[in-house]
N, C-alpha and C positions, 0 to 999 in steps of 0.2 A: 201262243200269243200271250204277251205279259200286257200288264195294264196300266198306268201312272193316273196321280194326280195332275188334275187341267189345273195347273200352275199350283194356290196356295188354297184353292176351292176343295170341296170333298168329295168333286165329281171323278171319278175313275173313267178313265178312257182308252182306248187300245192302242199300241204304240201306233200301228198304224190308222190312219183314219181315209175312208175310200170318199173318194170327191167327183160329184156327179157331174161335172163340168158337160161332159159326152153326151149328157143322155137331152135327146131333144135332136130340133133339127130346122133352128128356124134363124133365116139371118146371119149376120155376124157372127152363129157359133157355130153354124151347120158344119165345117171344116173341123171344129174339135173332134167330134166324132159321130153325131149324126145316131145314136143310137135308139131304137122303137123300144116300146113298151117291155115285149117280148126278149128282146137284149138284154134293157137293163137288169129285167127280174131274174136272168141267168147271172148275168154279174153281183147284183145285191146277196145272191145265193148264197154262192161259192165267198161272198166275202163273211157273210156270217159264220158259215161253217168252218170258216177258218180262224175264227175266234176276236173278226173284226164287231165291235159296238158304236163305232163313231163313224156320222155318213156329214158331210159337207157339200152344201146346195146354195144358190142365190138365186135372185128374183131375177136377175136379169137374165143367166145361163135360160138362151133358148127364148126369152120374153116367158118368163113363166112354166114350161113344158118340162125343165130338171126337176122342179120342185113338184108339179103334178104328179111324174113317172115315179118319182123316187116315193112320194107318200102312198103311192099306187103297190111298191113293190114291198110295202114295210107292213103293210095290212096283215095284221093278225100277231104282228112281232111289234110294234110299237111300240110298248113299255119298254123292252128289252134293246131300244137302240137310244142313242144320244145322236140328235140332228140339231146341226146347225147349218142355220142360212143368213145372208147376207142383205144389206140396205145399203142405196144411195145411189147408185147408176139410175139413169135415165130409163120410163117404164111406158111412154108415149108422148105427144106432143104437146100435150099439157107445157107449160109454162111453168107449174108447178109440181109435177111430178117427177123429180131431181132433187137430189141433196140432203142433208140433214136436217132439215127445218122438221118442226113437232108434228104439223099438218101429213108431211109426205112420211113419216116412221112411222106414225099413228094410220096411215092409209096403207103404209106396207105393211107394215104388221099383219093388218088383217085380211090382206091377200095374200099374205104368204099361206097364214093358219089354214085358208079356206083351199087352197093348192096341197097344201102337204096332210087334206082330210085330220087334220089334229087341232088340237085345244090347246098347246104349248108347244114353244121353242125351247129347245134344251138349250143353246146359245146363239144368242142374235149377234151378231156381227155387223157394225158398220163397214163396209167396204174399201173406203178411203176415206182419209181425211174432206172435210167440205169448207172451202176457204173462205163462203158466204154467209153460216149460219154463226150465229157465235157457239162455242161450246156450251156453255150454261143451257140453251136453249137445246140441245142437242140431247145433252146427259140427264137433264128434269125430264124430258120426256121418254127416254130409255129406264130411269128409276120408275116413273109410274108403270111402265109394263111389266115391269117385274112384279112390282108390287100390287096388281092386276092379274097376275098369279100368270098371264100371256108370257109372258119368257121366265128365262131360270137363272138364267148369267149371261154374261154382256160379256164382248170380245169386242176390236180392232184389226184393223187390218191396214196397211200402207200410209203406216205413221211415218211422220221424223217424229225421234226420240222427244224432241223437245213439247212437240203438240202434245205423244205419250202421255209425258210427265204431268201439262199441264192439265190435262184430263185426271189423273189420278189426282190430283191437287184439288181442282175443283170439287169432284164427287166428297173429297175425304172431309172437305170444309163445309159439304152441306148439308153430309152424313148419307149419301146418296150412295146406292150401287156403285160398285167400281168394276174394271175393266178387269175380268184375271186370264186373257190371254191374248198374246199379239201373234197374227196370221202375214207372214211374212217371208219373201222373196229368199231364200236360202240353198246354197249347195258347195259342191266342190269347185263347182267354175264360177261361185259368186257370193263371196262372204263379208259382204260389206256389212250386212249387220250385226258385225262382231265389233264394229266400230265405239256405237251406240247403244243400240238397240239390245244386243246380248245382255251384255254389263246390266242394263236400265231392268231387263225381264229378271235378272238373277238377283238383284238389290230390292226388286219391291214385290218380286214373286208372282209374276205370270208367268203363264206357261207357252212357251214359243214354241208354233206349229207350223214347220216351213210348207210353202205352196211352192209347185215346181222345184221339188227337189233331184228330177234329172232334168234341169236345164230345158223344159221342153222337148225331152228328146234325147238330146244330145248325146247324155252321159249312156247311153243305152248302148252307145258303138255302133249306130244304126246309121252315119251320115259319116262315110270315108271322109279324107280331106280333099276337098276340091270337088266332091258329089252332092255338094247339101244338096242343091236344085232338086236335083234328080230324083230323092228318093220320095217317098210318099209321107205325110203329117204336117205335122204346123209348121216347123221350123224352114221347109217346102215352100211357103207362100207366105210373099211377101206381105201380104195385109195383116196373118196370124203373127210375123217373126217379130212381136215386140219386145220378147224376153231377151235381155242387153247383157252379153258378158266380150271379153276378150277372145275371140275363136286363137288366133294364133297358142296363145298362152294355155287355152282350154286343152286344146290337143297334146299340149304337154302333159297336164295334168291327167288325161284317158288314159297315156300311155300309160302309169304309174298304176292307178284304175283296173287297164286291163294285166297288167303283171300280177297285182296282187289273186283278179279272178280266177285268172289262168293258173296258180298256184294254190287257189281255194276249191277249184274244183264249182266254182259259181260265176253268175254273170256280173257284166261293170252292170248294172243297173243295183244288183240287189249288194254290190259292195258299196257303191255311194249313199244308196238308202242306210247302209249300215253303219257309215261313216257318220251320218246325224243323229242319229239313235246314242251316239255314244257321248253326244255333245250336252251335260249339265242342264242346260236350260229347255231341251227340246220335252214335250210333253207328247206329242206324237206328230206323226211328217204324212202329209197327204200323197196320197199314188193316186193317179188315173189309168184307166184302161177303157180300152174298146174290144178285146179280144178276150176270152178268157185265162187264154196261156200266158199273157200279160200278165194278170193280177194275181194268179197261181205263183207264177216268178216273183212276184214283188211281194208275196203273202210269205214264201219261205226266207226270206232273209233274216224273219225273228227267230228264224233255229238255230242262227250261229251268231258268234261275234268276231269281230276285228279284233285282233289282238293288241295292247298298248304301242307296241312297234310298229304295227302296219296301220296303225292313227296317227303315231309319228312321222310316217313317211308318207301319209295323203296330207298333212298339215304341213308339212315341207314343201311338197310341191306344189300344193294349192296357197300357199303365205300370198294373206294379200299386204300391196305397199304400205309400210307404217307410216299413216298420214297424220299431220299436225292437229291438234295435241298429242297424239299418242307416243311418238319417237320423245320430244320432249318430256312428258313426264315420267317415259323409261329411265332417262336420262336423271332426271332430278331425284328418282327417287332410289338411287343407287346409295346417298348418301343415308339411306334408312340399311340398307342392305348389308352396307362395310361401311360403319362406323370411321373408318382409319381414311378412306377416298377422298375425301372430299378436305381432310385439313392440309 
């Protein structure tokens, strides 16, 4: 396992980071994976021993019960892990127990701490954008937890670049904690944050940590064409399949996927994990499992790499559409390129 900086922080983190979505079993997630106490402390295990140090949890995974299991299975190892968990989903029918307002941080906060049996968050993570609270409000109360010695560093998650930015703007004008990593929707069958969002992480120096980086599934080769229904996981039910990409066009891209596997002697899962690893701005890419042979497979992919050609030929056939501005200022800046073009 190698280790990177969490964006331009001094926190060192393992490429890959194991993400507890699974563990729990209550509601709206019982279909991730539904996994008890005893599960997860075999999976947190074998993640250690593999030279994983970064575990990922939120408050709402389960109503609570990832973040109980996961503080449950870190007991004795604590200092030695980086946890980060999440705020802003909905946590009961409170009226106010939603969103980024100071009240509802300041009350997660301290339900998470008291869940995950610790005295700090190594990174708190807003969840999503909140289109009610104002920012300012949002960020003065994520600086005093810091500065409350309760969290370490501050993350986002399901920005537009533009919210991003303007959150780095705010904190930098008030002299408040900033944001050094964005938790964000990334893979072979869906790279639209190459648009925005990459550029924005690599100009101001967060460190992008893609979530579902097999598609939910998909990229695993587990869901012939024309079988999704049929097989068993999320991408199975239709209440879990909110993760949006092109199937048709995806299927193209597996094939390429499975040629390079089949010629590496590895699986499409642990080539597409490897395919983001190689990507500048990634700081490390989240896997889930429910099995152990799962997370075994997706734990060896840090033994090898893709080679510059077979990045060129998963970035060929995963190119996503050059959407406006980007065609145009490929376009305009030609005449920086050859002087001679453009007279």
């Amino acid at each position: 396992m190698k280790y990177r900086q969490l964006g331009k922080s001094g926190l060192l983190v393992s490429e890959l980071c194991f993400g507890t979505m699974s563990f729990g079993a209550e509601g709206y997630w019982e279909v991730v994976g539904g996994l008890d106490q005893a599960a997860a402390q075999r999976l947190v295990d074998i993640a250690i021993d593999g030279g994983i140090n970064f575990f990922d949890s939120a408050d709402v995974y389960s109503h609570g019960q990832s973040e109980t299991i996961l503080g449950q299975t870190l007991k004795g190892k604590r200092d030695k892990a980086v946890v980060a968990t999440k705020v802003r989903g909905r946590m009961s029918g409170d009226i106010n127990d939603v969103g980024l307002s100071r009240r509802h941080i300041i009350q997660s906060c301290e339900n998470s701490l008291r869940r995950l049996g610790t005295d700090y968050i190594d990174l708190y993570i807003v969840h999503s954008f909140d289109f009610t609270t104002p920012l300012e409000e949002t960020l003065s109360a994520l600086n005093d937890l810091v500065h409350q010695g309760k969290v370490r560093y501050l993350g986002c998650s399901n920005f537009f670049a533009w919210q991003l930015m303007k959150a780095l703007s705010i904190s930098e004008r008030h002299h408040w904690e900033k944001f050094v990593s964005l938790q964000a929707y990334y893979s072979l069958v869906a790279r639209d944050v190459e648009y925005e969002l990459v550029p924005l992480c690599e100009d101001q120096g967060l460190g992008l940590t893609p979530w579902s980086p097999l598609a939910g599934g998909f990229l695993t080769g587990k869901y012939p064409r024309g079988q999704e229904k049929a097989q068993d996981g999320r991408r199975s039910r239709e209440d879990q399949n909110f993760i949006q990409f092109d199937q048709d066009r995806a299927y193209a891209i597996l094939d390429e996927v499975r040629a390079i596997a089949d010629a590496r002697g590895a699986t499409p899962a642990q080539v597409s994990l490897n395919y983001l690893l190689r990507k500048s701005a990634v700081s490390s890419v989240l896997i889930g499992a429910t099995k152990p042979e799962q997370l075994v497979d997706n734990i060896n992919t840090v033994s090898w790499s893709l080679t510059p050609e077979e990045v060129a030929r998963l970035d060929t056939a995963s190119e996503p559409p050059r959407m406006y501005p980007k065609w145009m200022l490929d376009f305009t800046r030609l005449d920086r390129d050859n002087p001679q073009m453009m007279l």
